[in-house]
C-alpha positions in Angstrom: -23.0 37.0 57.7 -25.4 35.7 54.9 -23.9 32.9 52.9 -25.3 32.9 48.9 -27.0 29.4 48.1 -26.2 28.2 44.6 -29.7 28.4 42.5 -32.3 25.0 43.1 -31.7 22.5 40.3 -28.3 24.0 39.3 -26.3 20.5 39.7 -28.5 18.8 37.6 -29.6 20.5 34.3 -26.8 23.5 34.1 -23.1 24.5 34.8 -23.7 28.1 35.5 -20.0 28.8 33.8 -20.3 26.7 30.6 -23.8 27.1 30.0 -26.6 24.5 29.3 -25.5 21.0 29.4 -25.7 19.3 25.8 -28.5 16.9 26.3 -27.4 13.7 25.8 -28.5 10.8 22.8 -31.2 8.9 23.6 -29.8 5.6 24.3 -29.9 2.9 22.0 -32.2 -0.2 22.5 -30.9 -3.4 22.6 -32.3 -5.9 19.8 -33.4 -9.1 20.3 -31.7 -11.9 18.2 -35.2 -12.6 16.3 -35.2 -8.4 15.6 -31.0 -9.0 14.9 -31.2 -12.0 11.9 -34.7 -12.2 10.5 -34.5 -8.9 8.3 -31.2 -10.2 7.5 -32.1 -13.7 6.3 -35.5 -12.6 4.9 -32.9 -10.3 2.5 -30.9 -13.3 1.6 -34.0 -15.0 0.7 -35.2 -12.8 -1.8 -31.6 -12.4 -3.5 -31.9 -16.4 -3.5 -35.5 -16.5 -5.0 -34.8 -13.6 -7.8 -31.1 -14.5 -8.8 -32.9 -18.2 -9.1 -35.5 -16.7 -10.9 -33.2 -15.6 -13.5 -30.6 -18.5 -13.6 -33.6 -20.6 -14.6 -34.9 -18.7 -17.1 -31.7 -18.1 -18.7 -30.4 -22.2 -18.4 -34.3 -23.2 -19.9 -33.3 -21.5 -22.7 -32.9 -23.1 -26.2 -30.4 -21.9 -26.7 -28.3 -22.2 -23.3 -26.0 -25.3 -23.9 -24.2 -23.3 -27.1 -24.0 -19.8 -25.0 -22.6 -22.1 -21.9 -19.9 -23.4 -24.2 -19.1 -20.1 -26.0 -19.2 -17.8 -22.6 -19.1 -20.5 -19.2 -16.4 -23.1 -20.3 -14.2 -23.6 -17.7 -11.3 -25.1 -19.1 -11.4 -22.1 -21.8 -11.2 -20.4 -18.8 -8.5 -21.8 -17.2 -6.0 -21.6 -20.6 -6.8 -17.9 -20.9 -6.1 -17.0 -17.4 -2.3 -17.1 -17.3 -3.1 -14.1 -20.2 -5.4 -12.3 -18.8 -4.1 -12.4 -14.9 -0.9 -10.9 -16.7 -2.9 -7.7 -18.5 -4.9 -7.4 -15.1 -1.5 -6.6 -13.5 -1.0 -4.1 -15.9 -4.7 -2.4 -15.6 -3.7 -2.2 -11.7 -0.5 -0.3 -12.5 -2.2 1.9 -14.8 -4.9 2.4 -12.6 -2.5 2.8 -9.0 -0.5 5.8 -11.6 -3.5 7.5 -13.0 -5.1 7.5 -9.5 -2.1 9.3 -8.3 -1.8 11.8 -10.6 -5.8 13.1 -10.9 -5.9 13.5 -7.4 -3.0 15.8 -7.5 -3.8 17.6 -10.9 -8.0 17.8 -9.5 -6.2 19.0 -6.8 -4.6 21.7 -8.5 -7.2 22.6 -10.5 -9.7 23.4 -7.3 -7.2 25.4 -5.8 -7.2 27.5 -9.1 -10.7 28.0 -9.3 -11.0 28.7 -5.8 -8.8 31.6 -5.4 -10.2 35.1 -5.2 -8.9 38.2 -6.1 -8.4 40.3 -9.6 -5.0 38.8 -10.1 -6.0 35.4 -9.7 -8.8 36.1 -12.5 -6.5 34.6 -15.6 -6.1 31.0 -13.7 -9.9 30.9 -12.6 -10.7 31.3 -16.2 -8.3 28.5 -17.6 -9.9 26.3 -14.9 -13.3 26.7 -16.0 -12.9 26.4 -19.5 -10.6 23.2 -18.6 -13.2 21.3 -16.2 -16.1 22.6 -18.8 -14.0 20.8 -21.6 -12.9 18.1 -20.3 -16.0 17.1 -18.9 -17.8 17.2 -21.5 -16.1 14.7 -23.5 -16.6 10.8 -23.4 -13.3 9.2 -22.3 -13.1 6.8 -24.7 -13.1 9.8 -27.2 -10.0 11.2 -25.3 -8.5 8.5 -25.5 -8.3 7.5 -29.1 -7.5 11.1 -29.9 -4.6 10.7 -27.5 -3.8 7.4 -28.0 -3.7 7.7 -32.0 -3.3 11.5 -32.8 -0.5 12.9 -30.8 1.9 9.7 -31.0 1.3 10.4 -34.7 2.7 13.9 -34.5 6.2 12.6 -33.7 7.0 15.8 -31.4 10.3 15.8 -30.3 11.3 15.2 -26.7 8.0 13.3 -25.6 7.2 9.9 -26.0 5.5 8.0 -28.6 3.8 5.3 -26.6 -0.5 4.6 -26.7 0.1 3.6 -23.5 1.5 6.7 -21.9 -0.7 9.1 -23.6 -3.9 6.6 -23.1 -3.4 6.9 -19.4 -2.6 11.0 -20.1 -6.5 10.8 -21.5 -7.7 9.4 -18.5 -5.7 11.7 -16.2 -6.9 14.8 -18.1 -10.5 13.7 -18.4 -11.1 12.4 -14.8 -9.2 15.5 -12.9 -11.7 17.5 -14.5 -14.4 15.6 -12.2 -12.4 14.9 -9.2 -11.7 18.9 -9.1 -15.2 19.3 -9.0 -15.7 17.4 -5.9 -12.4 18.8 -4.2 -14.7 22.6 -4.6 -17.5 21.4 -3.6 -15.7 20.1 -0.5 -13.7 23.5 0.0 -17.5 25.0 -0.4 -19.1 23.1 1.8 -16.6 24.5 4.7 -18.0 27.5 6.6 -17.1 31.2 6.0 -16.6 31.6 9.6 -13.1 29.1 8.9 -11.7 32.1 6.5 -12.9 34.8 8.8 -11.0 33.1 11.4 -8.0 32.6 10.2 -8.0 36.0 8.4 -8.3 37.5 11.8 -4.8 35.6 12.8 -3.4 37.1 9.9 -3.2 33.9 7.7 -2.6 34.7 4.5 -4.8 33.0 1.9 -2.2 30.1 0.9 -2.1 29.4 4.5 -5.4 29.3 5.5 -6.5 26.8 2.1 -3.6 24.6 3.6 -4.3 25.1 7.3 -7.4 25.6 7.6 -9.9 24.7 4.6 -8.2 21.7 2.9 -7.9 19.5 5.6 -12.0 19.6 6.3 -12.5 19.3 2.9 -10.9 16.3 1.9 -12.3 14.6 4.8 -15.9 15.8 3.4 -15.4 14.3 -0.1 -13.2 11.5 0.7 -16.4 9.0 0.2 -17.2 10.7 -3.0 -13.6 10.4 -4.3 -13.3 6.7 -3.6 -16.2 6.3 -5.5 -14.0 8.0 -8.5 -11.1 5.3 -7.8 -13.8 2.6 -8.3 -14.7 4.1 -11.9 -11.4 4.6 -12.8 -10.5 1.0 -12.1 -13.2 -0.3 -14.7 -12.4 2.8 -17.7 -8.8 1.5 -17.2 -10.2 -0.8 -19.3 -10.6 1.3 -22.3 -7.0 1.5 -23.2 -7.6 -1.7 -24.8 -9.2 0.0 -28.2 -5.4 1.7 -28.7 -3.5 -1.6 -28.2 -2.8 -1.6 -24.7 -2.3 -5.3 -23.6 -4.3 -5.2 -20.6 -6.5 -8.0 -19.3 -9.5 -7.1 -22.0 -6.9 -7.3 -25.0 -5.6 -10.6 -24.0 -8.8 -11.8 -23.4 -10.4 -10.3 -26.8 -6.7 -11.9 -28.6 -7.4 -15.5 -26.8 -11.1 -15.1 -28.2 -10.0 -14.3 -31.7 -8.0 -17.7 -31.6 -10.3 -19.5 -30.6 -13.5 -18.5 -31.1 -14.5 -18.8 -27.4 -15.6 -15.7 -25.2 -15.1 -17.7 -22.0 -11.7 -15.2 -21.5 -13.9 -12.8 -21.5 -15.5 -13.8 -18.8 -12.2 -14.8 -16.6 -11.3 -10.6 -17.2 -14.9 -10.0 -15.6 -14.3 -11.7 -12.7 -10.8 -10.4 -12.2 -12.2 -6.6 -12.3 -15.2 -8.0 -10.0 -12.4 -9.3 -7.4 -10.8 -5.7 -7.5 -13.3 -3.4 -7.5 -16.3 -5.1 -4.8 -14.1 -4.3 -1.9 -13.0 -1.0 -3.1 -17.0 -0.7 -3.0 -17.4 -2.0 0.8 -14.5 0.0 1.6 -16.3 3.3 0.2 -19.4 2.3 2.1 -17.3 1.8 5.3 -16.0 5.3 4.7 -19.7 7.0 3.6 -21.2 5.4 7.1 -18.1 6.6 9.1 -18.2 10.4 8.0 -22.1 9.4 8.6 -21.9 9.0 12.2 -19.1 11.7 12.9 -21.6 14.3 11.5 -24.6 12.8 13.6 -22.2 13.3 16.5 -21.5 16.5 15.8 -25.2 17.2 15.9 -26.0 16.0 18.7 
């Protein structure tokens, strides 16, 4: 009775019934605490030393003591704020709606464009032309047409308000843009997904829902938070129709008094809003970094 030996080597590099083993990452070394914090503190240096650089050329200046009390008082600062922190709640709400609705509309728009078919022909065309349009005109353009022309036109059963239809500018002109990134996403997503789900017999509704959409919005989701963070700052454009944001009250507060230091209170209040938004995008870029590396490996 002969017994069959399993092949030399077979426990260590193979599994005969799953195939070859996925070699694994090369593990990580471990840094020392001189490779851990110089490269960091060398970079803080040289922020230091440049931003230095500049403050001292700007304060040596002849001119520095009057721009400090036109732009850098602080107790001009400190009377406007009430003002301004009260438009800056307003910029937020426009920002929080807008943001809402672009995602859905871009939404709408990709799945448009990205149907196939002879029927579908009709809707792929508006979407084009749409995106083409749209894209290709400065916001703040859209928004004084919208803000000024169509409340002007008195059309019955829609509102009258520059702030609704300034914020309708900003919807129409930045779901142009985010459905180009929703595409690109569905794009990006391998044929072999469709073939798939064709051969399950999904229909084509179901397999954009079940099966393509959900990979892509996790493929753009970096590149859309980016769009959040530009929309926060153009929010700021509503202030050439009248919108009392946080630029308006600071622009009426510098017409009374012929200081700019409100100005420079909005500034900050958009720097406090939209630098995390920034780190969180980064967190997000580095995160769908390392799941692709992962999936590489």
């Amino acid at each position: 009775m002969s017994v069959s030996l399993p092949p030399q080597g077979a426990g260590e590099g193979a599994d005969l019934d799953r195939g070859p083993r996925r070699p694994r990452p090369p593990a990580r070394k471990s840094l020392t605490a001189t490779e851990r914090y110089v490269p960091t503190l060398i970079s803080i240096a040289m922020v230091v030393l440049v931003f230095g650089a500049v403050a001292l050329t700007v304060t040596s200046a002849e001119q520095w003591p009057r721009i400090a009390r036109q732009f850098f008082d602080l107790g001009a600062m400190m009377a406007s704020f009430p003002q301004v922190l009260r438009g800056f709640w307003l910029n937020i709400q426009i920002w929080v709606a807008c943001l809402a609705a672009i995602m859905a509309w871009g939404l709408v728009l990709a799945l448009l464009r990205a149907l196939t078919g002879p029927w579908f022909a009709p809707a792929r065309v508006f979407t084009v032309i749409y995106i083409d349009l749209f894209r290709g005109l400065p916001v703040l353009l859209l928004v004084l047409i919208f803000g000024f022309g169509i409340p002007a036109l008195n059309l019955p059963g829609l509102p009258n308000s520059a702030l609704f239809w300034g914020a309708t500018a900003m919807v129409v002109s930045y779901a142009a843009y985010s459905a180009e990134i929703y595409r690109s996403g569905i794009e990006a997503v391998h044929d072999g997904q469709r073939a798939a789900a064709k051969a399950l017999g999904l229909s084509q509704w179901q397999t954009m829902r079940y099966a393509i959409l959900p990979q892509a919005i996790r493929n753009v989701m970096p590149v859309l938070l980016n769009l959040a963070v530009a929309l926060q700052k153009d929010v700021a454009l509503l202030s050439v129709i009248g919108v009392r944001d946080a630029v308006r009250e600071a622009q009426i507060y510098t017409a009374q008094t012929f200081n700019y230091s409100s100005l420079i209170a909005a500034a900050l209040l958009f720097l406090v809003a939209t630098i995390p938004m920034a780190r969180l995008t980064d967190y997000f870029s580095r995160k769908d970094r390392e799941r692709r590396l992962q999936g590489v490996l």
